[in-house]
C-alpha positions in Angstrom: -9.0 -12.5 -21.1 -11.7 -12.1 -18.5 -13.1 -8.6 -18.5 -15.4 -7.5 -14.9 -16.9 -4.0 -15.2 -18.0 -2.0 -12.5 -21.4 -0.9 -11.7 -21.8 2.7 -12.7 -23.1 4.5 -10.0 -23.9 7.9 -8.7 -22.2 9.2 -5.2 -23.2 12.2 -3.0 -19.9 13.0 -1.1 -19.6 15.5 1.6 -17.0 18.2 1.2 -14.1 17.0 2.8 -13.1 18.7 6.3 -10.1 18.6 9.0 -10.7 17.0 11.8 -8.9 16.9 15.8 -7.4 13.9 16.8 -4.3 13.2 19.8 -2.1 10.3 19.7 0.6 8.8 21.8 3.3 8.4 19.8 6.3 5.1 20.5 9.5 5.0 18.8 10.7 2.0 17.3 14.3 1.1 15.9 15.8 -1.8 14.7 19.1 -1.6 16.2 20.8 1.0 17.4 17.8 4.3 17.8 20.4 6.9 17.1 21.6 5.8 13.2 18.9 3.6 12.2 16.7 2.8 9.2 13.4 1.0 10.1 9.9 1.8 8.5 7.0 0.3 9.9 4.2 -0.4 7.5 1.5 -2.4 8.5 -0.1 -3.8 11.6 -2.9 -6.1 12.4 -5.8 -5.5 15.7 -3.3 -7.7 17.5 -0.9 -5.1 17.2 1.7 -7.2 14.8 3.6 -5.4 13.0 4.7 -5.6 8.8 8.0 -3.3 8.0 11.5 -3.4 7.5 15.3 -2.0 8.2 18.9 -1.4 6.7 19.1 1.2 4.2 21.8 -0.5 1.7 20.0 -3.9 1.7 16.4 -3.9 3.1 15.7 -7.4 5.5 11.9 -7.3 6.3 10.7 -8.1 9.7 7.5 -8.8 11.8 7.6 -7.0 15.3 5.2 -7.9 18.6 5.8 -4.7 20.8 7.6 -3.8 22.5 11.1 -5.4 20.9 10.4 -8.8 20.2 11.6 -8.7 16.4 11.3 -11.7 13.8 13.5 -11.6 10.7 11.4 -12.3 7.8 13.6 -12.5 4.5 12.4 -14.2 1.3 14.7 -17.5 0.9 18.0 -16.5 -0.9 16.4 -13.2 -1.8 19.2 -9.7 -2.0 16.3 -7.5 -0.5 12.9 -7.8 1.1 10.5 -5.9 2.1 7.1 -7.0 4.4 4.7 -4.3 4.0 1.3 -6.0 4.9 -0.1 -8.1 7.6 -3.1 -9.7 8.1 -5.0 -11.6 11.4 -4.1 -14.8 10.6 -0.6 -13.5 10.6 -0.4 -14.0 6.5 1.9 -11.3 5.1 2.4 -9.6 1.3 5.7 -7.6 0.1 8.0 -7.7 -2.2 11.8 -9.0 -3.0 14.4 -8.9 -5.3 16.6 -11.6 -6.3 20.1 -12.2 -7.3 19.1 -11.5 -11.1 18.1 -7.6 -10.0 14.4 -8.8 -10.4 11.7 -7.3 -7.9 8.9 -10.0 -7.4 6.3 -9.4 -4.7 5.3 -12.4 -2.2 3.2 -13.4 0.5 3.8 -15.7 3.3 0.8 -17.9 5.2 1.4 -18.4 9.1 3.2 -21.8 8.7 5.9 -20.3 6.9 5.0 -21.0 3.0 6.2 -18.2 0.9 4.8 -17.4 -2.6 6.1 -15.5 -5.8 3.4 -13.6 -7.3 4.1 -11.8 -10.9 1.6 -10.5 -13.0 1.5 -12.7 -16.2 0.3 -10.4 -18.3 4.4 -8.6 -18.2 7.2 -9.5 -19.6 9.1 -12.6 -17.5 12.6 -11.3 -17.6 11.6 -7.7 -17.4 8.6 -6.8 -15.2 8.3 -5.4 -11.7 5.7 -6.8 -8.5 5.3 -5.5 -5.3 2.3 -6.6 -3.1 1.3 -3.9 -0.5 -1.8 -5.1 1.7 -3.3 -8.6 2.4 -6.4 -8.6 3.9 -8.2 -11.7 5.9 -9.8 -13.4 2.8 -6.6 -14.2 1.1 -6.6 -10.9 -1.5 -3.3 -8.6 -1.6 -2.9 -5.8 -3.3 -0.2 -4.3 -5.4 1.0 -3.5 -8.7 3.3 -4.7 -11.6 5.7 -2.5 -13.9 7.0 -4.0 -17.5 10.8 -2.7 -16.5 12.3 -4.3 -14.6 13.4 -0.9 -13.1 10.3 0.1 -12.3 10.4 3.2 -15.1 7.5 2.6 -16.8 3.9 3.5 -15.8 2.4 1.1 -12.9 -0.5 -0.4 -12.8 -2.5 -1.9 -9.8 -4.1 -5.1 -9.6 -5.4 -7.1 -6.8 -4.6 -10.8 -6.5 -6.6 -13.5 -5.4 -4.5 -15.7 -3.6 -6.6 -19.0 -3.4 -7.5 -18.8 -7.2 -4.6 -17.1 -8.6 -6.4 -14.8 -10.2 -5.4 -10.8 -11.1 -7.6 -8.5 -11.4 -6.6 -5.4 -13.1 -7.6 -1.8 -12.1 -7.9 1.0 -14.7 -7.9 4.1 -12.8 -9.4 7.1 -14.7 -6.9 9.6 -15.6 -3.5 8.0 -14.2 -1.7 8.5 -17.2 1.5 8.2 -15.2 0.4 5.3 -13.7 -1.0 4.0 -10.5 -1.0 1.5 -7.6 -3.3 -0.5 -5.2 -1.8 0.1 -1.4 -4.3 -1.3 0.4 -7.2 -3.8 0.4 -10.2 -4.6 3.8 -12.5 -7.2 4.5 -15.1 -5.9 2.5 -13.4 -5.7 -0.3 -12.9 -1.8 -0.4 -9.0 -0.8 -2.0 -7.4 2.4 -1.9 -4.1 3.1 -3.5 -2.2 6.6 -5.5 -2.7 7.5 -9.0 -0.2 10.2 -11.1 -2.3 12.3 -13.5 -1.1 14.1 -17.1 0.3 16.8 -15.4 2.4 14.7 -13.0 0.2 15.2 -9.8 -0.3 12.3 -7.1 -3.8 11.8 -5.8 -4.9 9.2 -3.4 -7.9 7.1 -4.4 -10.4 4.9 -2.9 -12.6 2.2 -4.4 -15.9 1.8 -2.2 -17.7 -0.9 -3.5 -17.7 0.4 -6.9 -17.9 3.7 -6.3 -14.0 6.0 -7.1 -13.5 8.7 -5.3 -10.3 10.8 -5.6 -8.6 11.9 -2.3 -6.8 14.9 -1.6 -5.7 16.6 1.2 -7.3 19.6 1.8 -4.5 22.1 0.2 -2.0 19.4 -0.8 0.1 19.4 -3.9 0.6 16.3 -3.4 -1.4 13.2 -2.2 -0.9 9.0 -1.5 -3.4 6.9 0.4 -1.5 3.6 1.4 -3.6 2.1 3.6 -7.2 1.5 5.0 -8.9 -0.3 7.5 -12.3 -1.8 8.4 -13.9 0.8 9.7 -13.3 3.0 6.6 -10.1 4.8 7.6 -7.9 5.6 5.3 -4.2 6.5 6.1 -1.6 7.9 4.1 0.9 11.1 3.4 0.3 14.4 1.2 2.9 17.4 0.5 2.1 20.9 1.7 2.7 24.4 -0.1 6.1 24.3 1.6 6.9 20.7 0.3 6.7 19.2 3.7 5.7 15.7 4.2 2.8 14.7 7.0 0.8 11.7 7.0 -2.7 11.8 7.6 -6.0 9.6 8.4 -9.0 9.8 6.4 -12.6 8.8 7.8 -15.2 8.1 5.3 -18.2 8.0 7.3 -17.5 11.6 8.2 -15.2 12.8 4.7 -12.6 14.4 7.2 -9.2 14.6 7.7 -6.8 14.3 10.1 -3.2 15.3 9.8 -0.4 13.6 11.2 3.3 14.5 12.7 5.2 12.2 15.0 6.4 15.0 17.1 10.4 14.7 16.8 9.9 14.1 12.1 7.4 17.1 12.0 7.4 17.5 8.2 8.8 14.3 7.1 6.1 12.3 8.7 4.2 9.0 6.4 1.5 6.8 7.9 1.5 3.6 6.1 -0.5 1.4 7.9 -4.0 1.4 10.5 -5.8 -1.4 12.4 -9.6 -1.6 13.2 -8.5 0.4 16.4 -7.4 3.3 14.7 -3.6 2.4 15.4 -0.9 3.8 13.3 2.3 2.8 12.1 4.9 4.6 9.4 7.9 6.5 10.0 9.6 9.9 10.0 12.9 11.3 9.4 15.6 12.3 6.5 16.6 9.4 4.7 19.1 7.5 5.1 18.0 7.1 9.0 14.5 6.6 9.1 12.5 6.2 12.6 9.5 3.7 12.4 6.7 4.5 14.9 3.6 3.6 16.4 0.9 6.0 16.9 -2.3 5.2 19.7 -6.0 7.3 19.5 -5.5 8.8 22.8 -9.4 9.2 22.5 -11.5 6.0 22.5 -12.9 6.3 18.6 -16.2 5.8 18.5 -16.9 6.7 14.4 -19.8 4.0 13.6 -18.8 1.3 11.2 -19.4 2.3 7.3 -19.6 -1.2 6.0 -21.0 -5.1 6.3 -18.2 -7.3 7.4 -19.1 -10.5 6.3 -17.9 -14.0 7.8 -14.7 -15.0 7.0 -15.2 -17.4 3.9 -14.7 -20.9 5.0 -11.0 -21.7 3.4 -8.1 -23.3 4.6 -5.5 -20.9 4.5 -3.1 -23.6 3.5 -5.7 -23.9 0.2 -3.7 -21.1 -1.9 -3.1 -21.5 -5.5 -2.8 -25.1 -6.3 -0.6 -24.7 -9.4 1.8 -22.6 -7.4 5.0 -24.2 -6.0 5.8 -23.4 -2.3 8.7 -23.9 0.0 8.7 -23.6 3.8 10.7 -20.6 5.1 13.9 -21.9 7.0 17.0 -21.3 7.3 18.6 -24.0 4.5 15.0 -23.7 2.2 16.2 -22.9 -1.5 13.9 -21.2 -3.8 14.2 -23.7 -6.1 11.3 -22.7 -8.7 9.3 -20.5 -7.1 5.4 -19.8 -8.0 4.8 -20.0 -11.6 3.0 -16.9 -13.1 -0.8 -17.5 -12.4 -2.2 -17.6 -16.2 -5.9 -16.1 -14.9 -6.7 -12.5 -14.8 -9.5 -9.9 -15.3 -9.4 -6.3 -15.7 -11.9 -4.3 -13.9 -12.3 -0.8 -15.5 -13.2 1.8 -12.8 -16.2 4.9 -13.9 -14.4 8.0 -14.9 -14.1 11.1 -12.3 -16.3 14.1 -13.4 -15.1 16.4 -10.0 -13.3 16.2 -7.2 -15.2 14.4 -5.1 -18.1 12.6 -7.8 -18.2 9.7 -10.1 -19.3 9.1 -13.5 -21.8 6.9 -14.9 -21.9 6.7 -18.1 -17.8 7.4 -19.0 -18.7 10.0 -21.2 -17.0 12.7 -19.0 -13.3 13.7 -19.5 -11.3 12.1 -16.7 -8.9 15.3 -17.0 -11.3 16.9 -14.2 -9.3 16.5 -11.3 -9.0 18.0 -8.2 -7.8 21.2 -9.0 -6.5 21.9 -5.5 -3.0 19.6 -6.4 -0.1 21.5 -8.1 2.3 19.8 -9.9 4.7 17.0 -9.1 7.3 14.2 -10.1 6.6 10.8 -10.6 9.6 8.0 -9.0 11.5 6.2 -11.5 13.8 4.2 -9.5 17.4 3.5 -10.9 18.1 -0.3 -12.3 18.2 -2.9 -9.1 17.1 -0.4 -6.7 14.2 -1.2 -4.3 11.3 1.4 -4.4 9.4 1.9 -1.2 6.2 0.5 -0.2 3.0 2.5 -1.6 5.1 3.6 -4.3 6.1 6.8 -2.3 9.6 8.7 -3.0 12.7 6.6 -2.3 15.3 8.1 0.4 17.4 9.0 -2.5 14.8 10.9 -4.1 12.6 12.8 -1.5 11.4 16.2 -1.8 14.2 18.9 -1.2 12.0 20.0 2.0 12.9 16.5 3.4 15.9 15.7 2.1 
């Protein structure tokens, strides 16, 4: 097995801060607005939009606003979900087939959709779900060896082209962790669940970990980022509501979130290079997706290099994997043999709240001690769990239930 280590390095972080921001806020529903289920959870800078609807069996979707909806379903699959979305109109999620088994996917623009398991897991037993894709043909997501998703995850990101894993150990997620979003530059952030049960967001900035945690949240999941170095996500407050929130690096501050008709039960899952939102709110089963606009023109310099995009054919991906052309009589035939290639890349141990180590001699147990305890999701046997990993309808927090 390959192993990549990352460079050890030291980080200065500013303290983290709250920040003022407006949006306009749009409602979306698939179907009828007043019992609905639709989450929206990703959307490119042409303002496509990644998501899903239908509580009792999920069918994914892409959306251009203001209504035009396309049904996007893997072929013959019980459940999908579309959950990421890139520029060249690629997308990553997950389904589940007639067997019970979760397997996460992506599809190019010409309608070739891919299995991709982790083959490091058990065949008949693991769990996949891919979260992001970004525009060099990279997703991000995470497997689980039961196939009921009750065993500890771990986060990868997968090179699509190549076939290629590459494993993330996240310091201290002894109840596991996932990868919910990967840019252009590489940079991935995702949620890890610590000894004592806590959830912290995390970002991975060109080798450098940082931990990310609401200011006074008990609980914290970063889903999503940009190219500009935003961050999105939701957190918990002392009175167990839910609010999603935006995270700039360039300046370490916050920004909370609340569609105004789901204050408290608010997740932002999803942001494009114009600082445009998309999640959802409500009490589950009838979830509201939305679409949140800067009402401010945001003018936060860039915190990264974007490089050209590499010169690859998007067609070129995986050249051992088998494919099949989305349509309506397409049969899944043999789907995308397990890619046999990965690497695990071990990430610096966290010394503080907002530092990293460099030389992994430092006990990962020092966490942000702001977060209080809470429960990890183990979803029940052929149920889907929700993209990023966060609580399931079924299972949310009393405060949103």
């Amino acid at each position: 097995m390959k192993r990549t280590f990352l460079a050890m390095v030291f980080a200065l972080l500013c303290c983290a801060s709250l920040f003022a921001q407006s949006y306009s806020f749009e409602r979306v529903s698939f179907g009828d607005p007043n019992v609905s289920f639709t989450q929206l959870l990703g959307i490119n800078n042409s303002d496509v939009i990644a998501g899903y609807h239908n509580f009792q069996q999920n069918q994914g979707f892409t959306l251009t606003l203001p209504n035009a909806f396309t049904t996007e379903n893997f072929p013959n699959s019980v459940m999908t979900q579309v959950i990421g979305i890139n520029n060249t109109l690629t997308t990553a999620g997950f389904y589940v087939d007639n067997a019970g088994k979760t397997h996460g996917f992506f599809r190019t623009s010409s309608g070739q959709f891919t299995t991709v398991d982790f083959p490091g897991a058990p065949t008949s037993t693991s769990f996949n779900q891919l979260l992001s894709q970004n525009d060099y043909y990279e997703a991000a997501g995470y497997y689980s060896a039961s196939i009921n998703n009750s065993t500890p995850d771990i986060p990868y990101i997968y090179d699509e082209v190549g076939g290629v894993f590459h494993v993330l150990t996240i310091p201290g997620a002894v109840g596991g962790a996932q990868a919910t979003g990967i840019n252009n530059s590489g940079m991935v952030c995702g949620f890890f669940i610590d000894g004592n049960g806590i959830n912290h967001g995390w970002l991975l900035n060109h080798g450098v970990f940082m931990p990310l945690n609401f200011p006074g949240s008990t609980f914290t999941q970063a889903l999503g980022l940009n190219n500009r170095g935003q961050v999105v996500g939701a957190y918990m407050d002392a009175s167990r509501l839910t609010h999603g929130f935006v995270y700039s690096i360039g300046t370490a501050t916050f920004v909370s979130v609340d569609e105004p008709n789901g204050f408290g039960t608010t997740l932002v899952n999803g942001i494009n290079d114009a600082g445009k939102l998309v999640g959802f709110y409500g009490i589950a089963p009838i979830n509201t997706g939305f679409v949140a606009t800067p009402i401010a023109a945001d003018s936060e310099p860039l915190v990264e290099n974007h490089q050209t995009l590499r010169n690859v054919a998007p067609t070129a991906i995986s050249p051992s994997a088998e494919r099949f052309i989305d349509s309506d009589d397409a049969a899944p035939a043999a789907v995308s043999p397990r890619a046999e290639r990965f690497s695990t890349i071990n990430v610096p141990p966290v010394v503080s709240g907002n530092a990293v180590s460099t030389n992994g001699n430092e006990s990962p147990s020092a966490i942000n001690p702001r977060a209080v305890r809470q429960y990890r999701t183990v979803v029940p046997p052929n149920a889907v769990q929700l993209s990023g990993g966060h609580l399931p309808p079924t299972e949310q927090p009393e405060a949103v239930r």
